[in-house]
PDBQT receptor file of N, H, CA, C and O in Angstrom, charges set to zero:
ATOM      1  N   UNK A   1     -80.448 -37.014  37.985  1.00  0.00    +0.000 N 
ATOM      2  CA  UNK A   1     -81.228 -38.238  37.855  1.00  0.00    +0.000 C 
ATOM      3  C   UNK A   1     -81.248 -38.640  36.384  1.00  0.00    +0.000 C 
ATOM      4  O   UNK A   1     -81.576 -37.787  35.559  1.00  0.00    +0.000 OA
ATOM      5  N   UNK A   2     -80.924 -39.868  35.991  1.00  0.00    +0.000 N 
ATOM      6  H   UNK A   2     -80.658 -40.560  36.661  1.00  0.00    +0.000 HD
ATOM      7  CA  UNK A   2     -81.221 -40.421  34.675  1.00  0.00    +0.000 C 
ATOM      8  C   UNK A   2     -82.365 -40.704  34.250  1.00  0.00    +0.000 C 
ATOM      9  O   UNK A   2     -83.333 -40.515  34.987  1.00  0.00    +0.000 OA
ATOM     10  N   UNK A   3     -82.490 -41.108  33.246  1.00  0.00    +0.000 N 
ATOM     11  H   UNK A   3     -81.704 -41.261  32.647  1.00  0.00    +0.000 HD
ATOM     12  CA  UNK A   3     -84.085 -41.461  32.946  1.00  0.00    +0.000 C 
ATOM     13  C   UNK A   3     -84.433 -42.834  33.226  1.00  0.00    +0.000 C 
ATOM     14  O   UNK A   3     -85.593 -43.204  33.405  1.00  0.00    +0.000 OA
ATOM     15  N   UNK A   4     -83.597 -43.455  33.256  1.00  0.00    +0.000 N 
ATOM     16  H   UNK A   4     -82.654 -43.154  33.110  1.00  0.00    +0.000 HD
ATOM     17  CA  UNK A   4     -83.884 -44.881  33.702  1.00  0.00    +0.000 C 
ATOM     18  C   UNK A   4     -84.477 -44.693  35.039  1.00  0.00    +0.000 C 
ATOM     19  O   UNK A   4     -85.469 -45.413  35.144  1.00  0.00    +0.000 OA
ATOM     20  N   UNK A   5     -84.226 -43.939  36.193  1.00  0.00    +0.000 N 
ATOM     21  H   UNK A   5     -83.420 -43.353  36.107  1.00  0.00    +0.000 HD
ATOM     22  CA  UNK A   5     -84.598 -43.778  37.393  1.00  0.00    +0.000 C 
ATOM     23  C   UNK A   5     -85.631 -42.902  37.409  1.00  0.00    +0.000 C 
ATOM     24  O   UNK A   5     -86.480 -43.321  38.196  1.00  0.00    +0.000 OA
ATOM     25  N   UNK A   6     -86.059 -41.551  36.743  1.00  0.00    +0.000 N 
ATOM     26  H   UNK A   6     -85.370 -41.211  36.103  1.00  0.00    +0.000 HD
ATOM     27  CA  UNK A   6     -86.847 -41.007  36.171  1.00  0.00    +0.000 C 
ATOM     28  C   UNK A   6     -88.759 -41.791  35.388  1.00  0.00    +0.000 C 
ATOM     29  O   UNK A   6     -89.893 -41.435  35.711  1.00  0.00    +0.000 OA
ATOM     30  N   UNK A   7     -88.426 -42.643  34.574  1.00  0.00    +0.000 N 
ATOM     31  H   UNK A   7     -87.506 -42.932  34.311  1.00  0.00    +0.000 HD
ATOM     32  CA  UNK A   7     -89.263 -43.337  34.375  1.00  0.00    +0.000 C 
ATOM     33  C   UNK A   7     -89.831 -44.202  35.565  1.00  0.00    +0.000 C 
ATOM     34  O   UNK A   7     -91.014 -43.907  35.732  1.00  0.00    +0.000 OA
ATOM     35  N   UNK A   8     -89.335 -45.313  36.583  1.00  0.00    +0.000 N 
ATOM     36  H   UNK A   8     -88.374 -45.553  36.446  1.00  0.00    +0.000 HD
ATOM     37  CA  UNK A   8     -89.163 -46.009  37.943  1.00  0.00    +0.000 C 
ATOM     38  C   UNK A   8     -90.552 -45.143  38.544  1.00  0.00    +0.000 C 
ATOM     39  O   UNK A   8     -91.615 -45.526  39.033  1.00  0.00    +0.000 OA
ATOM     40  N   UNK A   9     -89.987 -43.809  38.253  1.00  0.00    +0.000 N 
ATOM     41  H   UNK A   9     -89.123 -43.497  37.857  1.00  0.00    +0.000 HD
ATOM     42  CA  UNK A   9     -90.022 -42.946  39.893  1.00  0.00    +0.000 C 
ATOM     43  C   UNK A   9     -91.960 -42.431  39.192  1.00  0.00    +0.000 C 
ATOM     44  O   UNK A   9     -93.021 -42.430  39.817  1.00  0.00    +0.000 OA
ATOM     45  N   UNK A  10     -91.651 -42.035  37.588  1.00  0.00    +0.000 N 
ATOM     46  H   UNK A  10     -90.790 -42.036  37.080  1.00  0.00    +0.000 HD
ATOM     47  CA  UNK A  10     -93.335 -41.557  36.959  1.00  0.00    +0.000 C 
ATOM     48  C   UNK A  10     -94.110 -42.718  36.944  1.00  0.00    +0.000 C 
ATOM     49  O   UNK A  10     -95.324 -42.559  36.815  1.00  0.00    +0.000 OA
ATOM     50  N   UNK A  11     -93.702 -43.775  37.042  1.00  0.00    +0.000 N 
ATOM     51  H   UNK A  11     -92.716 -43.904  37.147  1.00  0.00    +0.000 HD
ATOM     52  CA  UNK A  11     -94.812 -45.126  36.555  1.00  0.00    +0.000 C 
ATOM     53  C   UNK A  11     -95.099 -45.270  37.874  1.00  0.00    +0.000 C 
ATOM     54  O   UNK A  11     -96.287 -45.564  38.005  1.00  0.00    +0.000 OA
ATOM     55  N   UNK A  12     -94.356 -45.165  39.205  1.00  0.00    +0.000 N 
ATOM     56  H   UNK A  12     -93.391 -44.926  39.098  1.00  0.00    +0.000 HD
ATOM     57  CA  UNK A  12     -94.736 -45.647  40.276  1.00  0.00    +0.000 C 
ATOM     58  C   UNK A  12     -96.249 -44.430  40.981  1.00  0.00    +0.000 C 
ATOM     59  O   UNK A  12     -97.302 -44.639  41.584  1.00  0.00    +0.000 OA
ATOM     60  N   UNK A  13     -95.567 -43.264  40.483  1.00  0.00    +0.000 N 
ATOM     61  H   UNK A  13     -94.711 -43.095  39.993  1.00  0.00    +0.000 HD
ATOM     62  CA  UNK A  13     -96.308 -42.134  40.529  1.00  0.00    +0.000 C 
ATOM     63  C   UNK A  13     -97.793 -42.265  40.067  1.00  0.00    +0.000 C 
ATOM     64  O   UNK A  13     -98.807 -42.059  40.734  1.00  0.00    +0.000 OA
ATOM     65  N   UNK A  14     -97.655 -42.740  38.492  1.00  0.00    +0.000 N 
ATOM     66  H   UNK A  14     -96.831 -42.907  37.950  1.00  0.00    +0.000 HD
ATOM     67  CA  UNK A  14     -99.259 -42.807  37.988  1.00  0.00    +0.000 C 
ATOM     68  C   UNK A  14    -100.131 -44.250  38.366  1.00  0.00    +0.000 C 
ATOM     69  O   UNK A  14    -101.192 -44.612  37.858  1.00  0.00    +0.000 OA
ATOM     70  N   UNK A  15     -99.207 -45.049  39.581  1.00  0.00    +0.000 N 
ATOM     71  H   UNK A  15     -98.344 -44.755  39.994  1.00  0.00    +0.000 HD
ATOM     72  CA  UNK A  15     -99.975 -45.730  39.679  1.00  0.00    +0.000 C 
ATOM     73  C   UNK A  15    -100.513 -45.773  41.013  1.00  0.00    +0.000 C 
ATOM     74  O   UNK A  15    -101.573 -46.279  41.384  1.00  0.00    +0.000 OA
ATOM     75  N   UNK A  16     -99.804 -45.287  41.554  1.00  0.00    +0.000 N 
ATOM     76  H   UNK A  16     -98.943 -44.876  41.253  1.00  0.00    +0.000 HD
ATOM     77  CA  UNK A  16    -100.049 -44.574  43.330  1.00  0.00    +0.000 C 
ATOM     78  C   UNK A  16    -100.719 -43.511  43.602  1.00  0.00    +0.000 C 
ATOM     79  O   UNK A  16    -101.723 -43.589  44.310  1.00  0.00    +0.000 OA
ATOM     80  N   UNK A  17    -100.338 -42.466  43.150  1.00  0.00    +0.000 N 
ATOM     81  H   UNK A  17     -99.522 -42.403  42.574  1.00  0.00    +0.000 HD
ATOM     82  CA  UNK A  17    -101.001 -41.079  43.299  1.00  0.00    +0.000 C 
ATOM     83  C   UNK A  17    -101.497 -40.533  41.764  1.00  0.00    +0.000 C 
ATOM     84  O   UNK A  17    -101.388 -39.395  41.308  1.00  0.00    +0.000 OA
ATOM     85  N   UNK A  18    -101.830 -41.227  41.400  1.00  0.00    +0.000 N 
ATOM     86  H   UNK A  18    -101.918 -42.151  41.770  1.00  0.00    +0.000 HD
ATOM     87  CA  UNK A  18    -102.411 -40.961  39.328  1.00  0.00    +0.000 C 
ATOM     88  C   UNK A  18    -103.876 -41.573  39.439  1.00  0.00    +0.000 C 
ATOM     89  O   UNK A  18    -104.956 -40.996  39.308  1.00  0.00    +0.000 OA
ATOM     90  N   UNK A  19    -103.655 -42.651  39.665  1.00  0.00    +0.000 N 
ATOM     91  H   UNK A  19    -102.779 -43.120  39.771  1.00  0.00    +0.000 HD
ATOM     92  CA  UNK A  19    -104.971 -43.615  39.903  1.00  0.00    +0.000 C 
ATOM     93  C   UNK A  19    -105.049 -43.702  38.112  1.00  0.00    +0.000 C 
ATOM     94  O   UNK A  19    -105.963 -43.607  37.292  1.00  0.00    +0.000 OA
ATOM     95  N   UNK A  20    -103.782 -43.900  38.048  1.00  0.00    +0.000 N 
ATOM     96  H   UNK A  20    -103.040 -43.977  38.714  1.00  0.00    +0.000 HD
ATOM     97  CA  UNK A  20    -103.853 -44.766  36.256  1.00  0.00    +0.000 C 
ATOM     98  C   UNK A  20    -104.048 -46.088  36.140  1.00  0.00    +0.000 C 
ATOM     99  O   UNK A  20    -103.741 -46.925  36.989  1.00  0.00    +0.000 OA
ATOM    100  N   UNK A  21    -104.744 -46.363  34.715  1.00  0.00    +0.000 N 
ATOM    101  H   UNK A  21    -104.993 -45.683  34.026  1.00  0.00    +0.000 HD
ATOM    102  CA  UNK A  21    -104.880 -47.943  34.523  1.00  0.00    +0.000 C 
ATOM    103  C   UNK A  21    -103.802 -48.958  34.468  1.00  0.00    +0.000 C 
ATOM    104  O   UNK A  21    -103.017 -48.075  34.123  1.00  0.00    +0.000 OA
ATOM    105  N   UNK A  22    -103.372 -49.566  34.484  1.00  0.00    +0.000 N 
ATOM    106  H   UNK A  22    -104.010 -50.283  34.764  1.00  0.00    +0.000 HD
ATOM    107  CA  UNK A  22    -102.742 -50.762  34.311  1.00  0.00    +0.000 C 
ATOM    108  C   UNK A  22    -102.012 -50.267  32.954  1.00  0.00    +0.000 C 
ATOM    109  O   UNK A  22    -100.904 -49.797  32.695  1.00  0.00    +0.000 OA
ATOM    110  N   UNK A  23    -103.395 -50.665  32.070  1.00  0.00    +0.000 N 
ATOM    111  H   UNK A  23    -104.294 -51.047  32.280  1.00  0.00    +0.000 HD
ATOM    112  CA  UNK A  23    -102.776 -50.329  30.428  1.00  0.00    +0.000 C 
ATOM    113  C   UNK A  23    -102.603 -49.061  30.145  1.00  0.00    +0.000 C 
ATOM    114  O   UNK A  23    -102.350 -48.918  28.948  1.00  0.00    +0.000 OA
ATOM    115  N   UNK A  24    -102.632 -48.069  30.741  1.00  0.00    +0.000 N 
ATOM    116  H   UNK A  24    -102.838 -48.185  31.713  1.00  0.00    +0.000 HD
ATOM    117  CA  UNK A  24    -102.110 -46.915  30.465  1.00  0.00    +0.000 C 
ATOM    118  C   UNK A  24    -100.625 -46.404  31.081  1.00  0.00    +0.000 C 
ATOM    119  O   UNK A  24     -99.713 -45.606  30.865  1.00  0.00    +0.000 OA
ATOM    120  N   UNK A  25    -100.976 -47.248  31.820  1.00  0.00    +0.000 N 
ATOM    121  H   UNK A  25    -101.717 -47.896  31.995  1.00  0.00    +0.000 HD
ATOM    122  CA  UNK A  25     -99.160 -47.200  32.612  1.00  0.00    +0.000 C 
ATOM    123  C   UNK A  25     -97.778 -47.832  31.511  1.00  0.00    +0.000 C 
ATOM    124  O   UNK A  25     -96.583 -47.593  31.334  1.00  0.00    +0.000 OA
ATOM    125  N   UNK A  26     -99.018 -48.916  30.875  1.00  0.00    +0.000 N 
ATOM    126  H   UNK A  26     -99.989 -49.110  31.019  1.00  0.00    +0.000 HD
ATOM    127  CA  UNK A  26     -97.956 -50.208  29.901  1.00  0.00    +0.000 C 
ATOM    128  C   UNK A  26     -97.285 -49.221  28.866  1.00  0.00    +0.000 C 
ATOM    129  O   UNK A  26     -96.087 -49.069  28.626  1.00  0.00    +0.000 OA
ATOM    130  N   UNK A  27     -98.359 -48.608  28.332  1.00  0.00    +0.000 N 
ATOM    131  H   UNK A  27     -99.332 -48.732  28.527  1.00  0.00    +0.000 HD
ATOM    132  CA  UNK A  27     -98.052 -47.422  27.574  1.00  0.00    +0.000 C 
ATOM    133  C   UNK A  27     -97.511 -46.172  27.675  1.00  0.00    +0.000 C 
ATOM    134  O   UNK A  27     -97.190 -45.382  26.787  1.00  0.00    +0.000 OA
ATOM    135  N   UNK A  28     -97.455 -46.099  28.745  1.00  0.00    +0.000 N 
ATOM    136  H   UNK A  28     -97.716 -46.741  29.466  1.00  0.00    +0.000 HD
ATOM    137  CA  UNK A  28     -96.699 -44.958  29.416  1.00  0.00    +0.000 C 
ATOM    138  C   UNK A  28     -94.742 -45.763  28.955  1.00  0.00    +0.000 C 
ATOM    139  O   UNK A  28     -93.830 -45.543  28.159  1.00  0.00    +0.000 OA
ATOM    140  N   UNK A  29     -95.031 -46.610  29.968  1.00  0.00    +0.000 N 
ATOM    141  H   UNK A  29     -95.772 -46.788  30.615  1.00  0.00    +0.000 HD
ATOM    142  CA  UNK A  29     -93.643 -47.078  29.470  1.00  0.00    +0.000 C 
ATOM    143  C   UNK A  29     -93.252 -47.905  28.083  1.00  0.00    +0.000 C 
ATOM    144  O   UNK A  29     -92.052 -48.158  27.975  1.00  0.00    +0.000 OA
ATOM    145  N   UNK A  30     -93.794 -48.187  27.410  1.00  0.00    +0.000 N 
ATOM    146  H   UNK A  30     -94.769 -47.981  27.498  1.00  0.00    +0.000 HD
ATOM    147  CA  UNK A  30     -93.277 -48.832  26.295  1.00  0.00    +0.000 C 
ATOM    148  C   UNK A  30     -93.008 -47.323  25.449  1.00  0.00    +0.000 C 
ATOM    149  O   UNK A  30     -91.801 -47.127  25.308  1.00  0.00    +0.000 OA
ATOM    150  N   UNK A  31     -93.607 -46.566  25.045  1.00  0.00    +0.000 N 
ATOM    151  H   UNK A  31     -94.587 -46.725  25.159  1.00  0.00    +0.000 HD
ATOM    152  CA  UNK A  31     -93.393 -45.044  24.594  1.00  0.00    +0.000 C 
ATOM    153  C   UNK A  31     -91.924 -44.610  24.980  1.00  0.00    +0.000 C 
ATOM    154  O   UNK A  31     -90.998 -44.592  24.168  1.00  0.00    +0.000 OA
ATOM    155  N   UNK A  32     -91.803 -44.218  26.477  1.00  0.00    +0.000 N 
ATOM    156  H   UNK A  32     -92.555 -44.232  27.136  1.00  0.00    +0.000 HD
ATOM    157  CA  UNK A  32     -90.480 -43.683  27.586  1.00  0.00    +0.000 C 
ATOM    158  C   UNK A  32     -89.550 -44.734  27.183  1.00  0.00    +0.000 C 
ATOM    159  O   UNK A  32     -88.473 -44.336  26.741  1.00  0.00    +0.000 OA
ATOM    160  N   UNK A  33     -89.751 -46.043  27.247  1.00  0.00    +0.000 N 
ATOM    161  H   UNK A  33     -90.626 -46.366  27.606  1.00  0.00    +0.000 HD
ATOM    162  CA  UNK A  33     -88.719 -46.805  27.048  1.00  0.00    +0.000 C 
ATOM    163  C   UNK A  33     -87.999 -46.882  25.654  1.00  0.00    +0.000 C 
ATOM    164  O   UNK A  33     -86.866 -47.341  25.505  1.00  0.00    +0.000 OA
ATOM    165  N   UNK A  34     -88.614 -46.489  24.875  1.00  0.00    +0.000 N 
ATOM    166  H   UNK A  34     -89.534 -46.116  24.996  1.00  0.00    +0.000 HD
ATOM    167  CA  UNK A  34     -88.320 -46.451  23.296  1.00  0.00    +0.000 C 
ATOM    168  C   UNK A  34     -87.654 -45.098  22.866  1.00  0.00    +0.000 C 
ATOM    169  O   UNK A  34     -87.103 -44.884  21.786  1.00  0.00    +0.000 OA
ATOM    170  N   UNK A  35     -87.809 -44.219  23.919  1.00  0.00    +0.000 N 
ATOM    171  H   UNK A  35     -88.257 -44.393  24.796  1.00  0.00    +0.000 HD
ATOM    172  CA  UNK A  35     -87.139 -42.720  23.935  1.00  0.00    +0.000 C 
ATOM    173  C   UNK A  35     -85.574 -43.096  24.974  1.00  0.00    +0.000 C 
ATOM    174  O   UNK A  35     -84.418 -42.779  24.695  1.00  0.00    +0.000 OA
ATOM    175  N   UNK A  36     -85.804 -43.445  25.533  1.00  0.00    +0.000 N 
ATOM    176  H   UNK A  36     -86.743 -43.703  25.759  1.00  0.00    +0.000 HD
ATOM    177  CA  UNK A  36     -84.494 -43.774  26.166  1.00  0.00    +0.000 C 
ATOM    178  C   UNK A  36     -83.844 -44.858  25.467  1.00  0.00    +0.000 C 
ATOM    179  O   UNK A  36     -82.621 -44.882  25.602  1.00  0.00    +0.000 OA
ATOM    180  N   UNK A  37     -84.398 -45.823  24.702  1.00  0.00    +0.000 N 
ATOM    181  H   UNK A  37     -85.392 -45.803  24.592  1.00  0.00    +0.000 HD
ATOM    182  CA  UNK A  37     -83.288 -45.937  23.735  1.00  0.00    +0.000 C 
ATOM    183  C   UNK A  37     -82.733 -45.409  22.475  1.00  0.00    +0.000 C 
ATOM    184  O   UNK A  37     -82.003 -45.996  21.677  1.00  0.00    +0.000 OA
ATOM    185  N   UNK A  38     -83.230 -44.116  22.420  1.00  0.00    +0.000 N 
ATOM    186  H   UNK A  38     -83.823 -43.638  23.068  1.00  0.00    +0.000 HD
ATOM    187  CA  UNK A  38     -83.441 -43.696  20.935  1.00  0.00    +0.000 C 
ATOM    188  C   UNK A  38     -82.109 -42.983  21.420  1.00  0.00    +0.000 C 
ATOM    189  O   UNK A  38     -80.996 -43.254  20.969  1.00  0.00    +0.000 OA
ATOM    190  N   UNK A  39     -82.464 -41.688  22.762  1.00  0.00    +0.000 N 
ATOM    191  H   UNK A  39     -83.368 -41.468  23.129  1.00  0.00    +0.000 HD
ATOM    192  CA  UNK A  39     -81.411 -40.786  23.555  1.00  0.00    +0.000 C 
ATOM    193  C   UNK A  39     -80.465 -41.771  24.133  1.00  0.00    +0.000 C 
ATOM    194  O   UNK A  39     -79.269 -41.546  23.951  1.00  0.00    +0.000 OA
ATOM    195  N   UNK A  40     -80.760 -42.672  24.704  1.00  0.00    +0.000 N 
ATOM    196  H   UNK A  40     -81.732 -42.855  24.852  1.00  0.00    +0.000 HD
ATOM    197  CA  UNK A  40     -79.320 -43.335  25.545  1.00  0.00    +0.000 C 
ATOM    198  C   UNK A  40     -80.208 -42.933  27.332  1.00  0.00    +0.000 C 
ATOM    199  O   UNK A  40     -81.172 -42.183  27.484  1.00  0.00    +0.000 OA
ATOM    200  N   UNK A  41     -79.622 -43.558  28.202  1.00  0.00    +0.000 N 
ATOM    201  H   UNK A  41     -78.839 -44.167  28.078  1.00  0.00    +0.000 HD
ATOM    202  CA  UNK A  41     -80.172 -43.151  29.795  1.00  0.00    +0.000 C 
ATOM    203  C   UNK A  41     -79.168 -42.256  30.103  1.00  0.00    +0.000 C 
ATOM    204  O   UNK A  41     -78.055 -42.478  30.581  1.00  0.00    +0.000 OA
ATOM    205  N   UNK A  42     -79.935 -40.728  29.618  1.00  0.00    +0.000 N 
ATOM    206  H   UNK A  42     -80.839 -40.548  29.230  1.00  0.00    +0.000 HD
ATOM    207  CA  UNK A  42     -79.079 -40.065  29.676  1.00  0.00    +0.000 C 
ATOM    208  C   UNK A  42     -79.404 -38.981  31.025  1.00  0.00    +0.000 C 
ATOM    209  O   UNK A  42     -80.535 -39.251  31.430  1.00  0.00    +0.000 OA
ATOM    210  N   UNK A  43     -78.936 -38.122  31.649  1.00  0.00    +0.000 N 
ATOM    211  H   UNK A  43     -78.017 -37.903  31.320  1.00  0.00    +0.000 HD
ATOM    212  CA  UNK A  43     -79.258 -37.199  32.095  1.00  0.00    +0.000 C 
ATOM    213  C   UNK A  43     -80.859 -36.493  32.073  1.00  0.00    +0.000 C 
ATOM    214  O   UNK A  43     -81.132 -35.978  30.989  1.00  0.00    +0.000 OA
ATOM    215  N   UNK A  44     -81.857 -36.414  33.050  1.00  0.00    +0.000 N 
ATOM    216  H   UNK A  44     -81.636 -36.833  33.931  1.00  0.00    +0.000 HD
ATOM    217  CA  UNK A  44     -83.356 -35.885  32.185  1.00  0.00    +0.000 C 
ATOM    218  C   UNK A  44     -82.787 -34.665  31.743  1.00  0.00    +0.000 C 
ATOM    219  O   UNK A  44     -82.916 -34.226  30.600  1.00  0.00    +0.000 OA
ATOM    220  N   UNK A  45     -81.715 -33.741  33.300  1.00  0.00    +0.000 N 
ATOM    221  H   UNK A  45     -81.610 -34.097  34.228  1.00  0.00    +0.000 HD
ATOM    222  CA  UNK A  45     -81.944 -32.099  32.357  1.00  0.00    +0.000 C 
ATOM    223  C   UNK A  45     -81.236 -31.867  31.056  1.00  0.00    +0.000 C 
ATOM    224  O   UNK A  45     -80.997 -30.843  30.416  1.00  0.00    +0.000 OA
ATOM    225  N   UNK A  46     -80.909 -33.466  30.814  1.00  0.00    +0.000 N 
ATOM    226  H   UNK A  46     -81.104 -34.298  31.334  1.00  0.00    +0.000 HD
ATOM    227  CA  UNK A  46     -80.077 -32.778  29.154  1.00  0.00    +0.000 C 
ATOM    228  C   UNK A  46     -80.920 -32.989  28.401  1.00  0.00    +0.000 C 
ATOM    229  O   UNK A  46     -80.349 -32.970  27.311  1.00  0.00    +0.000 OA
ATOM    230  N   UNK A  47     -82.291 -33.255  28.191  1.00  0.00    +0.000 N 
ATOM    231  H   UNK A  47     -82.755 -33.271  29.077  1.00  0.00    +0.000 HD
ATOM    232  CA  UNK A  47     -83.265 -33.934  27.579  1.00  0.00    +0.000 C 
ATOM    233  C   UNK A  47     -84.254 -32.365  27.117  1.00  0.00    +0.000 C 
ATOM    234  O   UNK A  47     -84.833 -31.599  27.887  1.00  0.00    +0.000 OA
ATOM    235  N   UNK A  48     -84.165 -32.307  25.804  1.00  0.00    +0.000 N 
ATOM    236  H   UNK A  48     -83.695 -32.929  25.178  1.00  0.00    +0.000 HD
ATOM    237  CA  UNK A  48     -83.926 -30.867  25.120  1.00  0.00    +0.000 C 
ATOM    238  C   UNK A  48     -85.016 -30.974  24.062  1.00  0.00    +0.000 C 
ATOM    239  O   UNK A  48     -85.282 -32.130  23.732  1.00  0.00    +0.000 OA
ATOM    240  N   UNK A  49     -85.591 -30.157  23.559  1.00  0.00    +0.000 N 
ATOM    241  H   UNK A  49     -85.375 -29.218  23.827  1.00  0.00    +0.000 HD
ATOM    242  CA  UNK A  49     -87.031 -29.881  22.743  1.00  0.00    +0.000 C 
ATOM    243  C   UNK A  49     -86.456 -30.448  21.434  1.00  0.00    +0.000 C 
ATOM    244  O   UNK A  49     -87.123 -31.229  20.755  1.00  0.00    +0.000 OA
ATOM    245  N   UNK A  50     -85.266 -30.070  21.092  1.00  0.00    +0.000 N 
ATOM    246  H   UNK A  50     -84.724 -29.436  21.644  1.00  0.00    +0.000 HD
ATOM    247  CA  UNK A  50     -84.364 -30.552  19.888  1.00  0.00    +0.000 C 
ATOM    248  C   UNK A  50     -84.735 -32.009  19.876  1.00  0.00    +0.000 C 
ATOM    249  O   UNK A  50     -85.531 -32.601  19.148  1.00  0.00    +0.000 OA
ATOM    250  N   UNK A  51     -83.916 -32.479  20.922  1.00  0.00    +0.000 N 
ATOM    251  H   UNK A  51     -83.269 -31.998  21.513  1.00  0.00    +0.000 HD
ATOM    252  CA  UNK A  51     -84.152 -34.226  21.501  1.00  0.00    +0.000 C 
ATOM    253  C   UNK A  51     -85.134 -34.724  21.362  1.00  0.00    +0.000 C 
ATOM    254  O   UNK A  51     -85.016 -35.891  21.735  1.00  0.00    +0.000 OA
ATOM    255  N   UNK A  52     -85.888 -34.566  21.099  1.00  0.00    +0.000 N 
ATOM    256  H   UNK A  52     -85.984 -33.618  20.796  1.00  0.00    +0.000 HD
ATOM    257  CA  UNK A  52     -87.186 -35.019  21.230  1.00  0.00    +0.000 C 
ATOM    258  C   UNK A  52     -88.118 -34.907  19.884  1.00  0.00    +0.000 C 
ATOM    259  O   UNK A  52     -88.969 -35.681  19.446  1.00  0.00    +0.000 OA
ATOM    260  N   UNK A  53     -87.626 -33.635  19.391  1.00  0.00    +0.000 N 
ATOM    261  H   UNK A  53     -86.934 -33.007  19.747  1.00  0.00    +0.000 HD
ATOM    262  CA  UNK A  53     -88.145 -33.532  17.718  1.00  0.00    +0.000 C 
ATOM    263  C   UNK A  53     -87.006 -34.458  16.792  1.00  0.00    +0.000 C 
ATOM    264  O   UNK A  53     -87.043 -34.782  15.605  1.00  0.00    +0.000 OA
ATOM    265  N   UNK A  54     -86.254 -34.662  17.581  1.00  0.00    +0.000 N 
ATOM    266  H   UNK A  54     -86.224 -34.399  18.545  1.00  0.00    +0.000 HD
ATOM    267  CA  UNK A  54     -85.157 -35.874  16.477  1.00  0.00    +0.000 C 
ATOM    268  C   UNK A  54     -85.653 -37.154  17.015  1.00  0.00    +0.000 C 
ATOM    269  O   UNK A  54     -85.435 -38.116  16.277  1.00  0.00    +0.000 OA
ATOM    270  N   UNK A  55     -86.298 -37.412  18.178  1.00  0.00    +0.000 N 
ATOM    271  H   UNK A  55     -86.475 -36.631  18.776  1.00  0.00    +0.000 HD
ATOM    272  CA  UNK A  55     -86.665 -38.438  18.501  1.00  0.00    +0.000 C 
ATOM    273  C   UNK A  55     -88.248 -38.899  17.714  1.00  0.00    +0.000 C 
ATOM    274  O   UNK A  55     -88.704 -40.035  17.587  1.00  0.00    +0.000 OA
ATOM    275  N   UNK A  56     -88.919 -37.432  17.216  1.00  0.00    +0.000 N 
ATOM    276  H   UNK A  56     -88.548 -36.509  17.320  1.00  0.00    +0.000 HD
ATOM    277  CA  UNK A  56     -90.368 -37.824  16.638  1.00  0.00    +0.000 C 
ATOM    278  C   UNK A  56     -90.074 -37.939  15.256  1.00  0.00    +0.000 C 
ATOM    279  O   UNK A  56     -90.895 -38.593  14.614  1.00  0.00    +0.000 OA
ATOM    280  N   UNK A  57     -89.188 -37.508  14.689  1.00  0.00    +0.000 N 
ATOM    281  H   UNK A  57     -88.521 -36.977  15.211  1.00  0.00    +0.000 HD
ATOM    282  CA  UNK A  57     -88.595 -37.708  12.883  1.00  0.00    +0.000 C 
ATOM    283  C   UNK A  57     -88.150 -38.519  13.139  1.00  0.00    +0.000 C 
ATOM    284  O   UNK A  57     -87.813 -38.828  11.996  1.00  0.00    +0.000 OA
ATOM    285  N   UNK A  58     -87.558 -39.729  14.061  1.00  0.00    +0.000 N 
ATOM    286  H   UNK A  58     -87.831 -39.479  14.990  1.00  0.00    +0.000 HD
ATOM    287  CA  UNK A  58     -86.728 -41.217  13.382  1.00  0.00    +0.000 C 
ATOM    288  C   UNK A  58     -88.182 -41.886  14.076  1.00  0.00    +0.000 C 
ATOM    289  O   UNK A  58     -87.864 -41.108  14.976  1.00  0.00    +0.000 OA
ATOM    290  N   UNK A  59     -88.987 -42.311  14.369  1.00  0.00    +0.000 N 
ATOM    291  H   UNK A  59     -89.246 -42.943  13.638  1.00  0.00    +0.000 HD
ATOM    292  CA  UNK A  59     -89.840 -42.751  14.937  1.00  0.00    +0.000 C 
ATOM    293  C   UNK A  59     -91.137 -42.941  14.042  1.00  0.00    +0.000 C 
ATOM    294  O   UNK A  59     -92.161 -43.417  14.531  1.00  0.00    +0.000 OA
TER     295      UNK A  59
């Protein structure tokens, strides 16, 4: 699964079975969406602790 489909599948999640706000969902995805363009829509299981600390130093 990519993350593009990955994200779809958590926002639908926190708003169905989360009982999240509206604006916490917005934020949910504007965050995810800014990581998937940082990584590319890549693979989630290639999505690596590394990945993510290079994603919080350019950010």
């Amino acid at each position: 699964m990519f993350m593009s489909e990955a994200l779809t599948d958590f926002l639908e999640h926190l708003e169905v079975e989360g009982g999240r706000s509206q604006k916490t969902i917005i934020n949910y995805q504007l965050y995810l969406e800014r990581f998937i363009d940082f990584a590319g829509d890549i693979a989630v299981e290639k999505v690596t602790s590394e990945l993510i600390r290079q994603y919080r130093l350019c950010s």
